[in-house]
C-alpha positions as CSV (number, residue, x, y, z in Angstrom):
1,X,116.3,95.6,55.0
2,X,114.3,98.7,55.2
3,X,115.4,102.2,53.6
4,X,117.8,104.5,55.8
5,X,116.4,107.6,56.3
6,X,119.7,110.1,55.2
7,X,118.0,113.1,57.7
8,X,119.3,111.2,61.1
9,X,123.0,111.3,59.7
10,X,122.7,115.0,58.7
11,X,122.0,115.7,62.1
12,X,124.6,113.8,63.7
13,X,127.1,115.7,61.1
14,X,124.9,118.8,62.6
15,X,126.4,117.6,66.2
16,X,129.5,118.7,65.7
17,X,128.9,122.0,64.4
18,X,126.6,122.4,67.5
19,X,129.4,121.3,70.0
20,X,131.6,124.3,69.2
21,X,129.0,126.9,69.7
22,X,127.6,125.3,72.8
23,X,124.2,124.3,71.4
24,X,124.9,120.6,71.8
25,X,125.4,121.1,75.5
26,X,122.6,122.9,76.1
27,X,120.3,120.4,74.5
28,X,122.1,117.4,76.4
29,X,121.4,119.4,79.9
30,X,118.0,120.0,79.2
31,X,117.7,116.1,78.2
32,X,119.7,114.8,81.4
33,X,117.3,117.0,83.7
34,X,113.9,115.9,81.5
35,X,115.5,112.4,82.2
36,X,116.4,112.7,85.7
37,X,113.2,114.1,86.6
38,X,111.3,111.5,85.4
39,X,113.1,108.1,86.0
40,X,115.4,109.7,88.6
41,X,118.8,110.2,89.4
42,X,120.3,106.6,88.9
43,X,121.2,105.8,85.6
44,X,121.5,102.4,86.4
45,X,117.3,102.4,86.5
46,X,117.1,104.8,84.1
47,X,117.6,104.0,80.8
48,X,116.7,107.4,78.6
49,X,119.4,109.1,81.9
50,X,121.9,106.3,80.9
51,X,121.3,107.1,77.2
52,X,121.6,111.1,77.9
53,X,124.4,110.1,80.2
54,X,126.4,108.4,77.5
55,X,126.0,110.8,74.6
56,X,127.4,113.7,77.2
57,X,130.3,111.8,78.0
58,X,131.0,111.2,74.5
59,X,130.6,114.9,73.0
60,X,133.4,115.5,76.2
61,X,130.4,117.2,78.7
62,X,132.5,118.3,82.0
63,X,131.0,116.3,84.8
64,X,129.9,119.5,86.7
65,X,128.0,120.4,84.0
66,X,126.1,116.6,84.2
67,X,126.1,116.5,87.8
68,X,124.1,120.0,88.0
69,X,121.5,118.9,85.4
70,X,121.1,115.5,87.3
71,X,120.3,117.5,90.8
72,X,118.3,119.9,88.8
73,X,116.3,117.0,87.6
74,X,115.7,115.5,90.9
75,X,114.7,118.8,92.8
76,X,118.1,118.6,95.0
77,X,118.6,122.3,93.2
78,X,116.8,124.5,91.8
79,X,116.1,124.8,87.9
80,X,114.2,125.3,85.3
81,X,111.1,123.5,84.8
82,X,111.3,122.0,81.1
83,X,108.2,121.0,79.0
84,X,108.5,118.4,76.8
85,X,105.9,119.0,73.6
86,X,106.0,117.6,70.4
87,X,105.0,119.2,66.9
88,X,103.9,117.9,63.7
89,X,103.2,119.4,60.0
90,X,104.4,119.2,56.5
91,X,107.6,120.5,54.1
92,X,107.4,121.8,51.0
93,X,106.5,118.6,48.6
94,X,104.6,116.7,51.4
95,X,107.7,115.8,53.6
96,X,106.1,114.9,57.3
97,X,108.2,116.1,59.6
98,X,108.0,115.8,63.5
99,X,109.4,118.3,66.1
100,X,110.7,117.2,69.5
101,X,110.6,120.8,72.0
102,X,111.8,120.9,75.5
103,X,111.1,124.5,76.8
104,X,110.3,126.8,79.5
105,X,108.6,128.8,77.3
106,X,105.7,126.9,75.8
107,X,104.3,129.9,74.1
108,X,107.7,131.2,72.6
109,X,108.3,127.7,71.7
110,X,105.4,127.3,69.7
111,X,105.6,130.8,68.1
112,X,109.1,130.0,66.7
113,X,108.2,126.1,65.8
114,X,105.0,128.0,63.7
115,X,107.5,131.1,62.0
116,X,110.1,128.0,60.3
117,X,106.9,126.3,59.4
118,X,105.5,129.3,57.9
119,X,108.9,131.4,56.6
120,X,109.9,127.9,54.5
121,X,106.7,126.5,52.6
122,X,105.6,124.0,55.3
123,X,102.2,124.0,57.2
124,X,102.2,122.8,61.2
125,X,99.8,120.3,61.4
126,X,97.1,119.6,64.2
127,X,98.8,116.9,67.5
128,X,98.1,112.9,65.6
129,X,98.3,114.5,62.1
130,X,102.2,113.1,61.0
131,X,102.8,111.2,63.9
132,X,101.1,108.0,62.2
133,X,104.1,107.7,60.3
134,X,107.0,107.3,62.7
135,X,107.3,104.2,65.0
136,X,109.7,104.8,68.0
137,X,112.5,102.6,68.5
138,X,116.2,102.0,69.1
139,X,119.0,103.3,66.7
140,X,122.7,102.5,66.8
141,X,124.9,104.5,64.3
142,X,128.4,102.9,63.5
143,X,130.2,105.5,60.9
144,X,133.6,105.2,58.8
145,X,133.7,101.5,58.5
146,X,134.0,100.6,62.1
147,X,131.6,98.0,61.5
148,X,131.0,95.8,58.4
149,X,127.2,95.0,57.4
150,X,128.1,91.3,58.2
151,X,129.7,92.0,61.7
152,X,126.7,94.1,62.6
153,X,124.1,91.7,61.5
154,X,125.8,89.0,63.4
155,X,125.7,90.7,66.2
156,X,122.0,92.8,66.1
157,X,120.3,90.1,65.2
158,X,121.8,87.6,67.8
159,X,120.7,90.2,70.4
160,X,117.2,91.0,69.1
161,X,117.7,93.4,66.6
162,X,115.2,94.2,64.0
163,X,116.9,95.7,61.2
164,X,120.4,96.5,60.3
165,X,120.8,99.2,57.2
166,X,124.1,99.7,55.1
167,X,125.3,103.2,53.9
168,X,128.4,102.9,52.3
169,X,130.5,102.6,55.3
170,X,127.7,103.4,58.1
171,X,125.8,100.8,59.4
172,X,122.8,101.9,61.0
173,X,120.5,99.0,63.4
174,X,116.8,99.6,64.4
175,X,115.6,97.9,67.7
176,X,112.4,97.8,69.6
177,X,112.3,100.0,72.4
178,X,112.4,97.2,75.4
179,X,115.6,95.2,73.3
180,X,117.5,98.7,73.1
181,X,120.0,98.5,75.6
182,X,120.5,94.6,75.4
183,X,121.5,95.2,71.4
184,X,124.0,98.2,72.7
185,X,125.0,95.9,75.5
186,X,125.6,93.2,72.8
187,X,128.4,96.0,70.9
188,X,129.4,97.0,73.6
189,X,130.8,93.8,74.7
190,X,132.3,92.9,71.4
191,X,134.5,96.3,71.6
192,X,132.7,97.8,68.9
193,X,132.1,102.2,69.0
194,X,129.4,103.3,67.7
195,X,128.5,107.2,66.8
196,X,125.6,107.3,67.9
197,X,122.8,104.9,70.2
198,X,119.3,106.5,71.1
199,X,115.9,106.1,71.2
200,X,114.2,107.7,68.2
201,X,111.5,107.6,65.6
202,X,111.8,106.0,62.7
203,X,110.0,106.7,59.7
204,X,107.6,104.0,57.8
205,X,107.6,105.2,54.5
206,X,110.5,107.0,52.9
207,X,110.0,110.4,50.7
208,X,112.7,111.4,47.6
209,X,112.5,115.0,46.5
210,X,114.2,116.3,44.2
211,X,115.6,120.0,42.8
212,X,113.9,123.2,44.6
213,X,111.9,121.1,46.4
214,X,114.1,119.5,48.2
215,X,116.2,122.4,49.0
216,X,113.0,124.2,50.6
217,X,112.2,120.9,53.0
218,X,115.6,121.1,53.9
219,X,116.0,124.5,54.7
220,X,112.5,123.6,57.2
221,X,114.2,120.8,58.7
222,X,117.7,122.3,59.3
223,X,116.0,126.1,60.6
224,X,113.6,123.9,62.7
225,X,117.4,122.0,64.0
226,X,118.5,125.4,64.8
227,X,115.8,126.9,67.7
228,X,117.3,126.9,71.2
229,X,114.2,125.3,72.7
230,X,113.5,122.1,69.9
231,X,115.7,118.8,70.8
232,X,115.5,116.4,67.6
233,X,113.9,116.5,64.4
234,X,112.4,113.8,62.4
235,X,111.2,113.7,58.9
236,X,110.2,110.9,55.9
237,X,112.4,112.8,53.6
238,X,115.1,111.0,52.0
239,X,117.3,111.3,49.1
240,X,121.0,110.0,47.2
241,X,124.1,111.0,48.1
242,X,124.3,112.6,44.8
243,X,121.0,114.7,45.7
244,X,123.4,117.4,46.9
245,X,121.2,120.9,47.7
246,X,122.5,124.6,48.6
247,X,120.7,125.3,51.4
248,X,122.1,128.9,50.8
249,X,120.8,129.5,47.9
């Protein structure tokens, strides 16, 4: 079994606080229309729409609100035209970190990406520069016990899984890309909810940091979390439970 990097789960616990100011719903209309746009309007053919699709229906998105962003996708109404641009540099203590931006705006985009960069202690690196380090795949997140380590292996690797992870009661599994949805299908059919399923990057190497450090890269990663126009947010950094930082401070 390969590391678990701890920064996906912080931003899942993120989700929540972004549902209740509306931030979660703007980045999940955004992704349906990105989605739409470019597989089209049938999730059925589409899996990054079905993805988008299901993550809306599970943070309670009203089906206006997912109809509109499909049509706006598909050019049945008018919308804005979203960009989808990536960034890459470096936190405080060599963290790579790797910025997923959907904008209208590419120049605002890139002026705020630079500013979080810049106001916490991390340098924005040139396009290819972290990028290196992350390998896109599958992820399926069960959280709070709802799966055991042995249940989940069972099942992931019976479907094509390649790697299930254990985090005291969260279970995360890796997939390549093309086995995604048949390993979701697979829990799917055995009853079993999981938090979260999506394509994302996964990290090669895993970075522990420690003390002031630490709390800088974090305070990158979550102010990076917190622009309107950036989607996701990836890094190598990784750390114990008991590694707890005041990002206040």
């Amino acid at each position: 079994m390969s590391g678990h990097n701890k920064w996906s789960t912080i931003k899942h616990k993120k989700g929540a606080a972004d549902a209740k100011r509306g931030k979660l719903f703007s980045r999940l209309i955004k992704e349906i229309a990105v989605a739409a746009r470019e597989g089209g309007g049938d999730s059925d053919g589409n899996p990054r729409l079905r993805t988008a699709l299901l993550t809306a229906k599970g943070a309670n998105m009203p089906k206006d609100n997912i109809d509109r962003a499909i049509k706006r996708g598909t050019g049945e109404i008018d919308g804005v035209n979203y960009e989808e641009i990536y960034y890459e540099g470096y936190a405080t203590g060599g963290a790579a970190v790797l910025v997923e931006v959907l904008t209208d705006n590419k120049n605002r985009a890139a002026s705020e990406v630079r500013h979080a960069f810049s106001k916490y202690g991390g340098n924005l690196g040139e396009p290819g520069s972290v990028a290196w380090m992350f390998t896109k795949k599958g992820s399926i997140i069960f959280e709070g016990g709802r799966v055991t380590e042995g249940q989940a292996m069972e099942i992931a690797l019976e479907a094509g899984a390649e790697d299930v992870m254990a985090d005291g009661d969260n279970v995360e599994i890796h997939t390549a890309v093309g086995d995604f949805e048949t390993v979701k299908g697979a829990f799917e059919k055995a009853g079993l909810e999981y938090a979260t399923a999506e394509i994302t990057f996964v990290s090669s190497t895993n970075l522990e940091l420690e003390g002031k450090t630490l709390a800088s890269a974090m305070k990158l990663l979550n102010a990076l979390d917190d622009l309107d126009d950036v989607q996701r947010v990836w890094s190598n950094l990784d750390f114990s439970d008991e590694a707890a930082v005041d990002l206040d401070s």
